[in-house]
N, CA, C and O of each residue as an XYZ file, in Angstrom:
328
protein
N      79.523     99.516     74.238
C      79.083     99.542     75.612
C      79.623     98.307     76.344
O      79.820     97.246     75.750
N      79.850     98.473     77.614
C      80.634     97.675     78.431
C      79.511     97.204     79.180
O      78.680     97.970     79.669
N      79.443     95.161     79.343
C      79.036     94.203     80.074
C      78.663     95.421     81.733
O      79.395     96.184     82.364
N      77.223     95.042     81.871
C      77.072     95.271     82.986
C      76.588     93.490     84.365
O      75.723     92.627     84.212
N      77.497     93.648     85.373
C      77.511     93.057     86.414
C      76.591     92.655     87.307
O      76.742     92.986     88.483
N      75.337     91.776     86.864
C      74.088     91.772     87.511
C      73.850     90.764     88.405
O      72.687     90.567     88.757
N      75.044     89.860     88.984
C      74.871     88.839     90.418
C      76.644     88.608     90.916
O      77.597     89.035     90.265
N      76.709     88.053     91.843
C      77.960     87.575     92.408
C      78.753     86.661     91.365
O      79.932     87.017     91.342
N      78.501     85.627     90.517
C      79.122     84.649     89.619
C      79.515     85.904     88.642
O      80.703     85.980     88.327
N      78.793     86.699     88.239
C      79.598     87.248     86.849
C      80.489     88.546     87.923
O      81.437     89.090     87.356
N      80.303     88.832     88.836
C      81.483     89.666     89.642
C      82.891     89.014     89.300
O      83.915     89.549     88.876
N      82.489     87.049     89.772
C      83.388     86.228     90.495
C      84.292     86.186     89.178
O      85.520     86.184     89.084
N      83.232     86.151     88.116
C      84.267     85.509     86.642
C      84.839     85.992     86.052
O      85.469     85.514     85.109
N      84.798     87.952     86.673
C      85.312     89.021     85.712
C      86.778     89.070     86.504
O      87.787     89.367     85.865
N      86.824     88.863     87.462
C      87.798     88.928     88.550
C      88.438     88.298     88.625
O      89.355     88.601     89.388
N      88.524     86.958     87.950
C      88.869     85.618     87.894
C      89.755     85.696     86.534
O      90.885     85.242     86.353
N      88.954     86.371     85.672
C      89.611     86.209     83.858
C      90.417     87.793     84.226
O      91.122     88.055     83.252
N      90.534     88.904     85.299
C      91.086     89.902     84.975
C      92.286     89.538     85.528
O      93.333     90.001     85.076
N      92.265     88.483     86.791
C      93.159     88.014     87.500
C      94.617     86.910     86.237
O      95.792     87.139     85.950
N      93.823     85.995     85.934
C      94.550     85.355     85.163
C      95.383     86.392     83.257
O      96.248     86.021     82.464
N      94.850     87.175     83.293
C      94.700     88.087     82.765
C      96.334     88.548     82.621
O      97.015     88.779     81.622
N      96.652     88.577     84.071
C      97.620     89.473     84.638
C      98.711     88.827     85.327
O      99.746     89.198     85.881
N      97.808     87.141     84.982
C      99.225     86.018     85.309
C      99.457     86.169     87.023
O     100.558     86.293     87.558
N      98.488     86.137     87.540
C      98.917     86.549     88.914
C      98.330     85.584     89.940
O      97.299     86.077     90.397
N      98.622     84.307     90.508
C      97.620     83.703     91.171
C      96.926     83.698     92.231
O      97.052     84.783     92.799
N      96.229     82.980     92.794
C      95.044     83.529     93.678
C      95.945     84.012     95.069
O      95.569     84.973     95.739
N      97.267     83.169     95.442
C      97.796     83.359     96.840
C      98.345     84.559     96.360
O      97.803     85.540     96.868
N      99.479     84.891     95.334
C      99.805     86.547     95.125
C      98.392     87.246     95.123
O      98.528     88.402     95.525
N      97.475     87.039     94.903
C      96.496     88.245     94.998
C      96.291     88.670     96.459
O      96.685     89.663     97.069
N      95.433     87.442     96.892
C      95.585     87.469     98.282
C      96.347     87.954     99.262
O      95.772     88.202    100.322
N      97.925     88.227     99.153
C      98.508     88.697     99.738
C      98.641     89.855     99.440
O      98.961     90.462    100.462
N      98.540     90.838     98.188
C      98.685     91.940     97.854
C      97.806     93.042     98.699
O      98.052     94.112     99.254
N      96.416     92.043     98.462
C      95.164     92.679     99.029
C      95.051     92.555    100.290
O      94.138     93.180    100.828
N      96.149     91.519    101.309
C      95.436     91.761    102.429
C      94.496     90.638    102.930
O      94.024     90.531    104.062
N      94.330     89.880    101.941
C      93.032     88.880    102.376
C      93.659     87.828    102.550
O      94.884     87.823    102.666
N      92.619     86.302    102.618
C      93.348     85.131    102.791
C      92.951     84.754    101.563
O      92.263     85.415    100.786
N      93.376     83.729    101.410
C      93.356     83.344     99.430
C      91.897     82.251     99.947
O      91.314     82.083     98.876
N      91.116     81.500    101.012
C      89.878     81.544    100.784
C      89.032     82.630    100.405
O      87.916     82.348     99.970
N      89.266     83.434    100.468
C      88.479     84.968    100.627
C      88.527     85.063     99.226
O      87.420     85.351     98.772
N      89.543     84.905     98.234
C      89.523     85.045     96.726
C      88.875     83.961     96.137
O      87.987     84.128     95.301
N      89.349     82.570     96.607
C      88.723     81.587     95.936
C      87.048     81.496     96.235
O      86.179     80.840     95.661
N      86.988     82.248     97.149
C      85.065     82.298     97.267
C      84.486     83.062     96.573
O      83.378     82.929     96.053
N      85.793     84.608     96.480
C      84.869     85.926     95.614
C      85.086     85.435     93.917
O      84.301     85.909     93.096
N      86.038     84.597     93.508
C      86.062     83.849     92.236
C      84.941     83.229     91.866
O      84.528     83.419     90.722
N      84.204     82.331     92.796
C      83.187     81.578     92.782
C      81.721     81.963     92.747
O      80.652     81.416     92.477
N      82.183     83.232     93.171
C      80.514     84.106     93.095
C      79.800     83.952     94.502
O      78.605     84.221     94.618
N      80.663     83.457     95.699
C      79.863     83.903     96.899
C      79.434     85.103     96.890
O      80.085     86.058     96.465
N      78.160     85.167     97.417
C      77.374     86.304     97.279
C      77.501     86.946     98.892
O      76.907     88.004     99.100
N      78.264     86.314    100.014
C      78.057     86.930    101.239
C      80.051     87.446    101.423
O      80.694     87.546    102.468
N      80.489     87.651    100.095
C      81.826     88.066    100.445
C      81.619     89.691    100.840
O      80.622     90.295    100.445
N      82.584     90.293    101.601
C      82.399     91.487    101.865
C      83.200     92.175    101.419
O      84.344     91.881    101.075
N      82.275     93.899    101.356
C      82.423     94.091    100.057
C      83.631     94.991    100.435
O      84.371     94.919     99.455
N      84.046     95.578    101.103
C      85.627     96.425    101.589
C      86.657     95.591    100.925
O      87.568     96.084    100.260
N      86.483     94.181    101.136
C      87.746     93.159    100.878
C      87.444     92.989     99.237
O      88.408     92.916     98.475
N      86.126     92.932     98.738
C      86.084     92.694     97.534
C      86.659     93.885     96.105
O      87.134     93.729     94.980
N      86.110     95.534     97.333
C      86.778     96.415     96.305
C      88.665     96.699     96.577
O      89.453     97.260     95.816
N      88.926     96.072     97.927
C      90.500     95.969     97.471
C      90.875     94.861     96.258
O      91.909     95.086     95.631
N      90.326     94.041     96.010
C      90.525     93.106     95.059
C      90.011     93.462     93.695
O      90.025     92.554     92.864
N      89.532     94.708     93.309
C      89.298     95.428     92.299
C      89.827     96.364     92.196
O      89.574     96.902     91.118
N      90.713     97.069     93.003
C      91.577     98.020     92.621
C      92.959     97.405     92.292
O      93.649     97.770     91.340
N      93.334     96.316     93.281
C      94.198     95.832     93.108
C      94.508     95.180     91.553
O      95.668     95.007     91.181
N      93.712     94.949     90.970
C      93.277     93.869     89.512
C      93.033     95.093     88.366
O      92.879     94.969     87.151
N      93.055     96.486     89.304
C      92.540     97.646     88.506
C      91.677     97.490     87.646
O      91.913     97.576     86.441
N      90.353     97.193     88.233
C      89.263     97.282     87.631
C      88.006     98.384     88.730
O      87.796     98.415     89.943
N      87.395     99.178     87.509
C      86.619    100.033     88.221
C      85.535     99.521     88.717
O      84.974     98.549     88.211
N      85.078    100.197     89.887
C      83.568     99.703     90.069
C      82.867    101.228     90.057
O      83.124    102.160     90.818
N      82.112    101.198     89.198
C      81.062    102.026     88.895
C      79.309    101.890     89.472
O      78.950    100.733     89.694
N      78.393    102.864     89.677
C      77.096    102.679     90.354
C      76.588    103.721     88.557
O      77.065    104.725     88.028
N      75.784    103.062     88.296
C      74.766    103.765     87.149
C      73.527    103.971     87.353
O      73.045    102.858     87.561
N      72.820    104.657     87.408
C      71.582    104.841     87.163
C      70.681    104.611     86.400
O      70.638    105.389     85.447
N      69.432    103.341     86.444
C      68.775    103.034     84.968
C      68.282    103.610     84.029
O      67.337    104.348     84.306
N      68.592    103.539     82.971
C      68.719    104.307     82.141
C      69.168    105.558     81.728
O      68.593    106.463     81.123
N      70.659    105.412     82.304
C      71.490    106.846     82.201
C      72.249    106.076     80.808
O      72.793    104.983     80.649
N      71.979    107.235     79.925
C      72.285    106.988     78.442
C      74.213    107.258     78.658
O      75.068    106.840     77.877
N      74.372    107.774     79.477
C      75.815    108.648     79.347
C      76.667    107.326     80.481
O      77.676    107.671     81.096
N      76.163    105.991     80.618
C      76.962    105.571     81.647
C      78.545    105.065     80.493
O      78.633    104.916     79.274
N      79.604    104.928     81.660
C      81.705    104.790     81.259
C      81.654    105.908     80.568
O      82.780    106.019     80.083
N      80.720    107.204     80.087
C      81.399    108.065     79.923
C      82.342    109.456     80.604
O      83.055    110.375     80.202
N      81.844    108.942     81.788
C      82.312    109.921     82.518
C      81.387    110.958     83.125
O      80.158    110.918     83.057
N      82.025    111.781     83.653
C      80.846    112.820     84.520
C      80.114    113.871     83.354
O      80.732    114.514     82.506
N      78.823    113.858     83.534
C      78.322    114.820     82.833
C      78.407    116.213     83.261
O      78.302    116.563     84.437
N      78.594    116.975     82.303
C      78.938    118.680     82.133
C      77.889    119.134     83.202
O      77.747    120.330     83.458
C-alpha cells in the first residue's frame, strides 16, 4: 500500500524527492508548468495556501497522480471497481 498525503509538508516533500528524482530543477519545473519558480519553492516547502490548479500542473508535470479515496475504501490504487 502506497503512503497516503495528510498536510501540505508531505505534499511539498513528495514533489520535491519526485522532482529531484528526475534531475530536473526547480526553474526547469517552473517553466514547464507555467509557474514562477517562487510558486515551486513554496509548494516544496509545504505552503499550505499554494493553489491548487498550479499545484496539480506540477503533478502531472512530475507525473504523479492525485487520487481522492474514501475512508476506508479497502480497494484504494486499485483502480475502479467492477
Amino acid at each position: 500500500m502506497k503512503p497516503y498525503i495528510k498536510n501540505p509538508d508531505q505534499l511539498g516533500t513528495a514533489i520535491r524527492a519526485r522532482r529531484r528524482q528526475l534531475k530536473v530543477t526547480q526553474k526547469d519545473l517552473a517553466l514547464t508548468c507555467g509557474t514562477g519558480l517562487r510558486f515551486i519553492i513554496d509548494l516544496e516547502k509545504g505552503k499550505a495556501t499554494c493553489q491548487i490548479g498550479k499545484t496539480l500542473q506540477v503533478l502531472q508535470a512530475l507525473g504523479l497522480k492525485f487520487q481522492l479515496v474514501n475512508p476506508g475504501d479497502d480497494h484504494a490504487g486499485q483502480g475502479e471497481k467492477p
